[in-house]
NUBAVEX-400199 format. One record per residue: z, y, x of N, C-alpha, C in turn; residue in three letters; residue number from 1. Coordinates in nm, 3 decimals, decimal comma. Atoms other than C-alpha are relative to their C-alpha. Example, Ala and Ser with C-alpha at 12.3 -4.5 7.8 and 13.67 -1.06 7.14 Angstrom:
<nodes>
node n.z->0,000 | n.y->-0,119 | n.x->0,089 | ca.z->0,780 | ca.y->-0,450 | ca.x->1,230 | c.z->0,000 | c.y->0,120 | c.x->0,090 | type->Ala | seq->1
node n.z->-0,006 | n.y->-0,119 | n.x->-0,082 | ca.z->0,714 | ca.y->-0,106 | ca.x->1,367 | c.z->0,073 | c.y->0,109 | c.x->-0,077 | type->Ser | seq->2
</nodes>
This chain:
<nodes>
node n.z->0,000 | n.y->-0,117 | n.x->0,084 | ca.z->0,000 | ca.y->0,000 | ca.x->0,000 | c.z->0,000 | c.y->0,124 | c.x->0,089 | type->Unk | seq->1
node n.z->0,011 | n.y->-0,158 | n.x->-0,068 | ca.z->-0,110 | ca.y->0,345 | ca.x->0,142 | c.z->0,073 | c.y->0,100 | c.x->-0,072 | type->Unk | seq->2
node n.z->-0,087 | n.y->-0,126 | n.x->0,068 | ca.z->0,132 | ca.y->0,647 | ca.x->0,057 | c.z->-0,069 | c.y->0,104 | c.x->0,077 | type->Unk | seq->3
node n.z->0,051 | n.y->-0,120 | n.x->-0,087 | ca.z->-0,027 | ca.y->0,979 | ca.x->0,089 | c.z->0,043 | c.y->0,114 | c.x->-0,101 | type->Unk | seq->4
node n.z->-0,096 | n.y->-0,128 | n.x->0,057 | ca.z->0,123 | ca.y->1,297 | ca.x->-0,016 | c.z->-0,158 | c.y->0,134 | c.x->0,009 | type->Unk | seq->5
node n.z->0,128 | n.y->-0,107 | n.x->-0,032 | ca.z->-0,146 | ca.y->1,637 | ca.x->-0,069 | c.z->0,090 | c.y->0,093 | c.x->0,119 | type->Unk | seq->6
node n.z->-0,047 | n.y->-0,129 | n.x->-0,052 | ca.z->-0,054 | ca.y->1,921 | ca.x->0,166 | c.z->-0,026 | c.y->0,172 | c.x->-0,092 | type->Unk | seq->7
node n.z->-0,005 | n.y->-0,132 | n.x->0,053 | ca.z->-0,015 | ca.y->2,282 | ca.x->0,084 | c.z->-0,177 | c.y->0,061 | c.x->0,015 | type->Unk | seq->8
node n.z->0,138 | n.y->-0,078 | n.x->-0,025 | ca.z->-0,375 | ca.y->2,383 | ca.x->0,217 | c.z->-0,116 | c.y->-0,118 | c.x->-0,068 | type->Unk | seq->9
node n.z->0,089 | n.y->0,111 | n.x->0,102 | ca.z->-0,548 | ca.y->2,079 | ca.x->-0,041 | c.z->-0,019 | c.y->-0,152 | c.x->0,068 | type->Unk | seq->10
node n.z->0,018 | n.y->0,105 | n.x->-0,104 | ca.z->-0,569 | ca.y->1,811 | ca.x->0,263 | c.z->0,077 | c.y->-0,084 | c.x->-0,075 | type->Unk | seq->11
node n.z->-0,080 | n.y->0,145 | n.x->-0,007 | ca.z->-0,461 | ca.y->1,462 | ca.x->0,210 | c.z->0,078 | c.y->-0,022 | c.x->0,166 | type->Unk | seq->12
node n.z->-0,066 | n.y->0,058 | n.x->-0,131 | ca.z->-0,193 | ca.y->1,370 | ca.x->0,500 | c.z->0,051 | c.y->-0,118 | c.x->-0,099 | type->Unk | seq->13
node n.z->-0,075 | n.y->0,147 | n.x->0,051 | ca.z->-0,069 | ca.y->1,007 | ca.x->0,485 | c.z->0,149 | c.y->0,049 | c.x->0,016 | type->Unk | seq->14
node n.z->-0,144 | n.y->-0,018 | n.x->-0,059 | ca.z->0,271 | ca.y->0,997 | ca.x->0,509 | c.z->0,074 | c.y->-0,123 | c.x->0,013 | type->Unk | seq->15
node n.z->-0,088 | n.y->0,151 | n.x->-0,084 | ca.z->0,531 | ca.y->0,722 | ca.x->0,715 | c.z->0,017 | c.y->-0,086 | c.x->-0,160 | type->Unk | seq->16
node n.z->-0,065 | n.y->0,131 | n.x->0,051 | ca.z->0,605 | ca.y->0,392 | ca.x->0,560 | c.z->0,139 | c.y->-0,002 | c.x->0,004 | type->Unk | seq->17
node n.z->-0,145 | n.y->-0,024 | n.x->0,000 | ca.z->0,970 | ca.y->0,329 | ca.x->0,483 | c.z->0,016 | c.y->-0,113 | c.x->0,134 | type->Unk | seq->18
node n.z->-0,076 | n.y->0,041 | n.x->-0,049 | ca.z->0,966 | ca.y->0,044 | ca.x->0,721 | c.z->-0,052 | c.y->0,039 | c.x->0,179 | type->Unk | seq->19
node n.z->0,063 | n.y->-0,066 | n.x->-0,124 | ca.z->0,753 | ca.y->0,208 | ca.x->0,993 | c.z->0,104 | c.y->0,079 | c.x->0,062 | type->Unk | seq->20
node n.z->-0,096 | n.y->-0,110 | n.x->-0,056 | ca.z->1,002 | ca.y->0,496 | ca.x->0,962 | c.z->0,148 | c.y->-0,070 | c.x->0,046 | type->Unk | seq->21
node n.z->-0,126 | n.y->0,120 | n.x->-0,056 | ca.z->1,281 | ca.y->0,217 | ca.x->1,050 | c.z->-0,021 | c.y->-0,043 | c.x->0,155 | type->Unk | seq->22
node n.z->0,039 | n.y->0,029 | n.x->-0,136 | ca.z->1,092 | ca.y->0,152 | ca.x->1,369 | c.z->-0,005 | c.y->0,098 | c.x->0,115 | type->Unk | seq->23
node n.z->-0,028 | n.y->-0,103 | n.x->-0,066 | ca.z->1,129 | ca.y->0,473 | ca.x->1,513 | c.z->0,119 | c.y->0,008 | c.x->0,099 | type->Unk | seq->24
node n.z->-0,159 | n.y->-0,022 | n.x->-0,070 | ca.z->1,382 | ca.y->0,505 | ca.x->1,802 | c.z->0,085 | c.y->0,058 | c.x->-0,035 | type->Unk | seq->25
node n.z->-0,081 | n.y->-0,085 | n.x->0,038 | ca.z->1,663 | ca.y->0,648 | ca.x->1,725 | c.z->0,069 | c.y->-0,022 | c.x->-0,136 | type->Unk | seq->26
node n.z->0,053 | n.y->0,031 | n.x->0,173 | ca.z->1,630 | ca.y->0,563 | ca.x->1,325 | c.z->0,130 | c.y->-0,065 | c.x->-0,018 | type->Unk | seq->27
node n.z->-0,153 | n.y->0,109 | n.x->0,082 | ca.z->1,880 | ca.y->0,272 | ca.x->1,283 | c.z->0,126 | c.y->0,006 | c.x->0,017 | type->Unk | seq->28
node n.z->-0,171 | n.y->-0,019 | n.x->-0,009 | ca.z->2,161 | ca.y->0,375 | ca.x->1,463 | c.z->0,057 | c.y->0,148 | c.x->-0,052 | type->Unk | seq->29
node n.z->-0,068 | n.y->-0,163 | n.x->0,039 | ca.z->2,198 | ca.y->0,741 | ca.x->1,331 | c.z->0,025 | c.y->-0,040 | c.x->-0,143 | type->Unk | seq->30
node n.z->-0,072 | n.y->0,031 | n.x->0,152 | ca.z->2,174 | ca.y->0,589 | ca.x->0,981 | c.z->0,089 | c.y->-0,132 | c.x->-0,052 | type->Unk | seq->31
node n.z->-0,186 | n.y->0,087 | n.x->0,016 | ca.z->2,491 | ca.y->0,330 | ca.x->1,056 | c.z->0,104 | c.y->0,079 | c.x->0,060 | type->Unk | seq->32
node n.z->-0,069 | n.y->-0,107 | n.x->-0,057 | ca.z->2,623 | ca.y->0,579 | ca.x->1,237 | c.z->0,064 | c.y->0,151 | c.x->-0,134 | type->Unk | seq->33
node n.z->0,017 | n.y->-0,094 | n.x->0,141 | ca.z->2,543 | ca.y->0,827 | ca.x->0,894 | c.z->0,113 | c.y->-0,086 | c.x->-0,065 | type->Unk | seq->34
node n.z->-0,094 | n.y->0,101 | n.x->0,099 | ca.z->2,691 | ca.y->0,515 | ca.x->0,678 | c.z->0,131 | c.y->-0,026 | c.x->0,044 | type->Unk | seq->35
node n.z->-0,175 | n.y->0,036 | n.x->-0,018 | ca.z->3,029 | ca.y->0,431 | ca.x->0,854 | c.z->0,096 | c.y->0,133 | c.x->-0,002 | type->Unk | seq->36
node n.z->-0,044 | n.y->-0,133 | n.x->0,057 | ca.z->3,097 | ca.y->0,809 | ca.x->0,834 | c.z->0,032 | c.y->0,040 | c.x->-0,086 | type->Unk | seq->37
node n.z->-0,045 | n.y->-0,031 | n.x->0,109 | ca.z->3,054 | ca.y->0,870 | ca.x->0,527 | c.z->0,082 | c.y->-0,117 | c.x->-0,055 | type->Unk | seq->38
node n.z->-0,102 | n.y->0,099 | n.x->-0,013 | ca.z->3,241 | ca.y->0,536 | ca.x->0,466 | c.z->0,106 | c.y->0,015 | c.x->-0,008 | type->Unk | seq->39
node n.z->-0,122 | n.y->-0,038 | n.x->-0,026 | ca.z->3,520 | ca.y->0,639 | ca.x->0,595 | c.z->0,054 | c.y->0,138 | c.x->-0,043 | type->Unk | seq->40
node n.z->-0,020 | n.y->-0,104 | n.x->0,050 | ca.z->3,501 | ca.y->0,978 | ca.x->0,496 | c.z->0,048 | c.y->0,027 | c.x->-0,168 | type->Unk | seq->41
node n.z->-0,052 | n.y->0,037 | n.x->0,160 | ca.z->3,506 | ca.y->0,876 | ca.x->0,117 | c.z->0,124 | c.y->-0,082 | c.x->-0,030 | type->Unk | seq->42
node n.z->-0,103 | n.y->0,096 | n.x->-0,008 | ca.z->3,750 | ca.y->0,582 | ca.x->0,174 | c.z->0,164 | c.y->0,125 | c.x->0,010 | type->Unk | seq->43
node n.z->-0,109 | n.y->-0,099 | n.x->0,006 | ca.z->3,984 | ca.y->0,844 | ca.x->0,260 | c.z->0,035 | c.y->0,129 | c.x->-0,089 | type->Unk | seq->44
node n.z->0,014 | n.y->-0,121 | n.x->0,148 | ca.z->3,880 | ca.y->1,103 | ca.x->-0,012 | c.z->0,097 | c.y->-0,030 | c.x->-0,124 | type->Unk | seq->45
node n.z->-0,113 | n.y->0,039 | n.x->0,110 | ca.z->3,995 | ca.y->0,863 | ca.x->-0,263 | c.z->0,112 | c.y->-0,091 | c.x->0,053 | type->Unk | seq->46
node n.z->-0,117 | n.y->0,064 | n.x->-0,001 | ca.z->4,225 | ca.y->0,637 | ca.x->-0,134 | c.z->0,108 | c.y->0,033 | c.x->0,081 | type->Unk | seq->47
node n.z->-0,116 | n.y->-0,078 | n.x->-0,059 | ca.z->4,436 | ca.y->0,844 | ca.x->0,086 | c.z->0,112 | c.y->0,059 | c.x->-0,069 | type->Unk | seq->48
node n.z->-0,140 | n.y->-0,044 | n.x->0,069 | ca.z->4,655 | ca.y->1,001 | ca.x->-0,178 | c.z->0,046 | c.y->-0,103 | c.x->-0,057 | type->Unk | seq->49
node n.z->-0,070 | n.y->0,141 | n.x->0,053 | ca.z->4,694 | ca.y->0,698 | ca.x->-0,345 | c.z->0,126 | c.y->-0,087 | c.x->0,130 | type->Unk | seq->50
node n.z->-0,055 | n.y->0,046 | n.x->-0,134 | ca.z->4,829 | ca.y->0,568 | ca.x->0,023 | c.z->0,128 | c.y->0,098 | c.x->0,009 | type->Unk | seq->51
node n.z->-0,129 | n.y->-0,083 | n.x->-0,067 | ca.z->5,089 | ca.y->0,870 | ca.x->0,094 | c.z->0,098 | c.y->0,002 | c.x->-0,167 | type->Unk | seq->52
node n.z->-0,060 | n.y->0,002 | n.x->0,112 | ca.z->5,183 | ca.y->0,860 | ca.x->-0,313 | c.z->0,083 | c.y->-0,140 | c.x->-0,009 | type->Unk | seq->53
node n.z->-0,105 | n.y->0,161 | n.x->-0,034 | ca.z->5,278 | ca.y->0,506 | ca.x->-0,246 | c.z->0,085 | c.y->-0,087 | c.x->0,090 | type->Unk | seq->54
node n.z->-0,102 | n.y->0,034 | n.x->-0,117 | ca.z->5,463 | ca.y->0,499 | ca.x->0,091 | c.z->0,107 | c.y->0,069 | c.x->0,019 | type->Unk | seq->55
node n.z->-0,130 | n.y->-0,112 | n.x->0,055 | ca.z->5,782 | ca.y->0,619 | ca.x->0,101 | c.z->-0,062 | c.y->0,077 | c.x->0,140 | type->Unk | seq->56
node n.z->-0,032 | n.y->-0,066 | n.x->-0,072 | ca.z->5,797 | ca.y->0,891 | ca.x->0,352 | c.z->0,134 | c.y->0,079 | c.x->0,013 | type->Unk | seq->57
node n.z->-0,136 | n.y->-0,009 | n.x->-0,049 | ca.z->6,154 | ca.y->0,913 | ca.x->0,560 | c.z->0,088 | c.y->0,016 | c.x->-0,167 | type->Unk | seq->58
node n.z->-0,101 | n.y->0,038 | n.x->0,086 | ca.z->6,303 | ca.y->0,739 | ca.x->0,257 | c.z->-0,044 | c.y->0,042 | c.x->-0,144 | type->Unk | seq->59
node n.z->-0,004 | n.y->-0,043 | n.x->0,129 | ca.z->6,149 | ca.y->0,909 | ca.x->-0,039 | c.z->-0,181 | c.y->-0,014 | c.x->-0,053 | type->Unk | seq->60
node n.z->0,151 | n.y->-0,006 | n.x->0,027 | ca.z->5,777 | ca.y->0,872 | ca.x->-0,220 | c.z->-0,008 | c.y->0,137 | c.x->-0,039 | type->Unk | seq->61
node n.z->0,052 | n.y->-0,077 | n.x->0,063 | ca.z->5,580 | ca.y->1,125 | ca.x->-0,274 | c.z->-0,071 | c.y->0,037 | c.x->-0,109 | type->Unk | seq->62
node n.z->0,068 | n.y->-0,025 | n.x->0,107 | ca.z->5,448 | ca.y->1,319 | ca.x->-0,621 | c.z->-0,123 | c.y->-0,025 | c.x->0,020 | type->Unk | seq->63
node n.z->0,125 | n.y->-0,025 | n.x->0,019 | ca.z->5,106 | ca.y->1,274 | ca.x->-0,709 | c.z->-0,091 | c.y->0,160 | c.x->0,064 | type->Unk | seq->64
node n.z->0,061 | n.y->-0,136 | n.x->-0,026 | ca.z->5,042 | ca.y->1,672 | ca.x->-0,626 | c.z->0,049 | c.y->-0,022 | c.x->0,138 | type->Unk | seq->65
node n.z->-0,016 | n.y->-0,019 | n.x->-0,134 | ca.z->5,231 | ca.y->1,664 | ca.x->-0,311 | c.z->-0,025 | c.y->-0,161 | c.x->0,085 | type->Unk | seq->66
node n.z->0,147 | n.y->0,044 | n.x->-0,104 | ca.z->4,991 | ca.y->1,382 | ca.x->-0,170 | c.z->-0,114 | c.y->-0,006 | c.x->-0,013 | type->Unk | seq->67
node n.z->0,129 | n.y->-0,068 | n.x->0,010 | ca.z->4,726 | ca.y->1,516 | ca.x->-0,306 | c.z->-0,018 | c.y->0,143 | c.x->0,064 | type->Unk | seq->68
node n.z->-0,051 | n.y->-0,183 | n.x->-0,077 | ca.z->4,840 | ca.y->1,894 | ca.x->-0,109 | c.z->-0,005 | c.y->-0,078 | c.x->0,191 | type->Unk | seq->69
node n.z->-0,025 | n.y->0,037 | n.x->-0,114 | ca.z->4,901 | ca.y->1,656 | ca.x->0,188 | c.z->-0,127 | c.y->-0,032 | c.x->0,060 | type->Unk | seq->70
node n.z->0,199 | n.y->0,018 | n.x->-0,032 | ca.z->4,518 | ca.y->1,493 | ca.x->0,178 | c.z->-0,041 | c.y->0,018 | c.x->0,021 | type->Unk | seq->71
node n.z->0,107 | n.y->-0,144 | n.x->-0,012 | ca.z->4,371 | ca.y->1,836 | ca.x->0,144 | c.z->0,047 | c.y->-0,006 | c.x->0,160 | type->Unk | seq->72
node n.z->-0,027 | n.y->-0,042 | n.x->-0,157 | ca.z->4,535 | ca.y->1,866 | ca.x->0,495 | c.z->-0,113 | c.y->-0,073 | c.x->0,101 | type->Unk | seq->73
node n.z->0,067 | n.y->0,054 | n.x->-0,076 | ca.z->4,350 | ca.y->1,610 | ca.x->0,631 | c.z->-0,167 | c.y->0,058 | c.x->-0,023 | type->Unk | seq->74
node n.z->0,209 | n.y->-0,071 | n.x->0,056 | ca.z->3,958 | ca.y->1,740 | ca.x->0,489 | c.z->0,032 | c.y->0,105 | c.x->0,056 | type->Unk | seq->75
node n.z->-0,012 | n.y->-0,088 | n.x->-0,105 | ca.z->4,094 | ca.y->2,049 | ca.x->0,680 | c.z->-0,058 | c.y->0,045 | c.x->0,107 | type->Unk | seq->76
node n.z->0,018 | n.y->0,025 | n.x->-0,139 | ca.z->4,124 | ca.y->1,902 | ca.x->0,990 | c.z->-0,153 | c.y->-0,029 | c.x->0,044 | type->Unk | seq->77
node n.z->0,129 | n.y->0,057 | n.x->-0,016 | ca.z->3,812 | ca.y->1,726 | ca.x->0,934 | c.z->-0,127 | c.y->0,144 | c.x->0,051 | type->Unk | seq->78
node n.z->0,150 | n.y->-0,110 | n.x->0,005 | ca.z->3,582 | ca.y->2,035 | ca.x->0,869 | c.z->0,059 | c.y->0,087 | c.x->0,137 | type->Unk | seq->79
node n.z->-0,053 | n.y->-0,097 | n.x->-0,187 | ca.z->3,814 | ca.y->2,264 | ca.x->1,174 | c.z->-0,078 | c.y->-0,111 | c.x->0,104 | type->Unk | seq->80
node n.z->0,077 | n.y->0,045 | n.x->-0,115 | ca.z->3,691 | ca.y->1,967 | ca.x->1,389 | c.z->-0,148 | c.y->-0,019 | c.x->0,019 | type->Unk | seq->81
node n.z->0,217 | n.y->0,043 | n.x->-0,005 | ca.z->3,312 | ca.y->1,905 | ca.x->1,278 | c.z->-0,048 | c.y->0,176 | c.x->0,036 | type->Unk | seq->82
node n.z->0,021 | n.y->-0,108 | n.x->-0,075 | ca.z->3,326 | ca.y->2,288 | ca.x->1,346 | c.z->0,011 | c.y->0,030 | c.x->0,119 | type->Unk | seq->83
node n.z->-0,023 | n.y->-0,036 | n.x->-0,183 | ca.z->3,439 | ca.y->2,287 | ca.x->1,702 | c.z->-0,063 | c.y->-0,085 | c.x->0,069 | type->Unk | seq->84
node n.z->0,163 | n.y->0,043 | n.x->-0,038 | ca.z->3,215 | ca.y->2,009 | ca.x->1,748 | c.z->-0,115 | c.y->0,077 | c.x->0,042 | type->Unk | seq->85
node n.z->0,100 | n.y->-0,059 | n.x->-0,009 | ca.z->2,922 | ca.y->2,200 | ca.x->1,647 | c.z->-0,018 | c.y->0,119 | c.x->0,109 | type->Unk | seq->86
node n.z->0,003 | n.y->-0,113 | n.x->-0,109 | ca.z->3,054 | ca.y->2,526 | ca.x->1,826 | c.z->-0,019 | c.y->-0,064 | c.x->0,114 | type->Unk | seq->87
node n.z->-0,003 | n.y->0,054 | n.x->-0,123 | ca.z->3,113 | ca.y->2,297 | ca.x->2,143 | c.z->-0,201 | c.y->-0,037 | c.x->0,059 | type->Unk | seq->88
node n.z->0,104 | n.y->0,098 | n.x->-0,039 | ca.z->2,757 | ca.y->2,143 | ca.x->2,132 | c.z->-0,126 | c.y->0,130 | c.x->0,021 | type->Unk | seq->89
node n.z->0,063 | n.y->-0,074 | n.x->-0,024 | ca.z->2,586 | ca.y->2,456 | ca.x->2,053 | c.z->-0,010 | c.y->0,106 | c.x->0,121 | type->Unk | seq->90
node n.z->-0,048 | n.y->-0,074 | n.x->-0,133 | ca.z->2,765 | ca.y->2,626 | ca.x->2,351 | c.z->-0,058 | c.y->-0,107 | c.x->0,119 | type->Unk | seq->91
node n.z->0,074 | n.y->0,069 | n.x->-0,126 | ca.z->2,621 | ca.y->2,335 | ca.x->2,571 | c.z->-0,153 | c.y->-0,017 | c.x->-0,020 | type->Unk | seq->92
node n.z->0,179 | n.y->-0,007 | n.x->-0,010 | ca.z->2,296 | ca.y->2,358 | ca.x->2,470 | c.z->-0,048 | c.y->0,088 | c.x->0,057 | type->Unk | seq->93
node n.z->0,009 | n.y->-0,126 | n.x->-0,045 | ca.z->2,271 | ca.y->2,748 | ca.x->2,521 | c.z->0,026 | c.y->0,005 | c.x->0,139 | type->Unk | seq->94
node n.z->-0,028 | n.y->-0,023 | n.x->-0,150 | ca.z->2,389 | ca.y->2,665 | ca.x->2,896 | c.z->-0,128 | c.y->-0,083 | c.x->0,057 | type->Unk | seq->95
node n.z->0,074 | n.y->0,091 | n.x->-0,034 | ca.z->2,108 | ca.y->2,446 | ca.x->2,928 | c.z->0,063 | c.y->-0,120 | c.x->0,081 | type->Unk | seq->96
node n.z->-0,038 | n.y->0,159 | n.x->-0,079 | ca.z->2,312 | ca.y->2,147 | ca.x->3,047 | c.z->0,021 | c.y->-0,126 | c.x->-0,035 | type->Unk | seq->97
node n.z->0,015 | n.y->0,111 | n.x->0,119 | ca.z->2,314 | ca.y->1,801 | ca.x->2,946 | c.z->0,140 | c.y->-0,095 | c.x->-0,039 | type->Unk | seq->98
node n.z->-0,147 | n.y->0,082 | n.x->0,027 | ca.z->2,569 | ca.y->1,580 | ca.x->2,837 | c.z->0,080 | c.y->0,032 | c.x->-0,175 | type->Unk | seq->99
node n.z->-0,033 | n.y->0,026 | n.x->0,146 | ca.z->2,776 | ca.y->1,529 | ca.x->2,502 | c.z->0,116 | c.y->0,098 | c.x->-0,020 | type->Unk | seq->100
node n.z->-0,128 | n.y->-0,024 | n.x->0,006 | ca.z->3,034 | ca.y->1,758 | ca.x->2,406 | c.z->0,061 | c.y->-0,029 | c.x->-0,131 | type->Unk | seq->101
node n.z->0,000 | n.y->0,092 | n.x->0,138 | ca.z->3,258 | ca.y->1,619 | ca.x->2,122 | c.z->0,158 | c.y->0,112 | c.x->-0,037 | type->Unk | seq->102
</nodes>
């Protein structure tokens, strides 16, 4: 089966195969890499308050609101760090040097 999409200027371009676009370097591990992320990212969305609502902490459980107030803490952290990530990475790019900063 050929997939072809029109372009803006009337042309026919083909466009990738789904499993072509699987064969691409790079391809399979950014989207298990994508999937265990978000994975975990959701896993903890919902089942994290459920987790601190149901463990005692130093002797006492916590309300429904205050581990759902506690949760939010963590999606916080999350976005402060995927930000200093980004700042970090964009600051090593701009130096032109190579390597990962995390």
């Amino acid at each position: 089966m050929q997939c072809a999409t029109h372009s803006h200027t009337g042309g026919e371009v083909e466009s990738i195969r789904f499993m072509d676009a699987w064969r691409i370097p790079g391809v399979t591990s950014f989207a298990l890499c994508l999937f265990f992320s978000k994975l975990i990212a959701y896993t903890f969305l919902y089942w994290l308050p459920y987790y601190i609502k149901s463990t005692p902490i130093e002797g006492r459980k916590l309300s429904a609101k205050e581990a759902g107030d506690l949760s939010v803490l963590f999606d916080v952290g999350g976005v402060a760090g995927g930000e200093r990530r980004v700042g970090c990475s964009t600051l090593n790019n701009s130096e032109h040097t190579q390597g990962f900063a995390a």
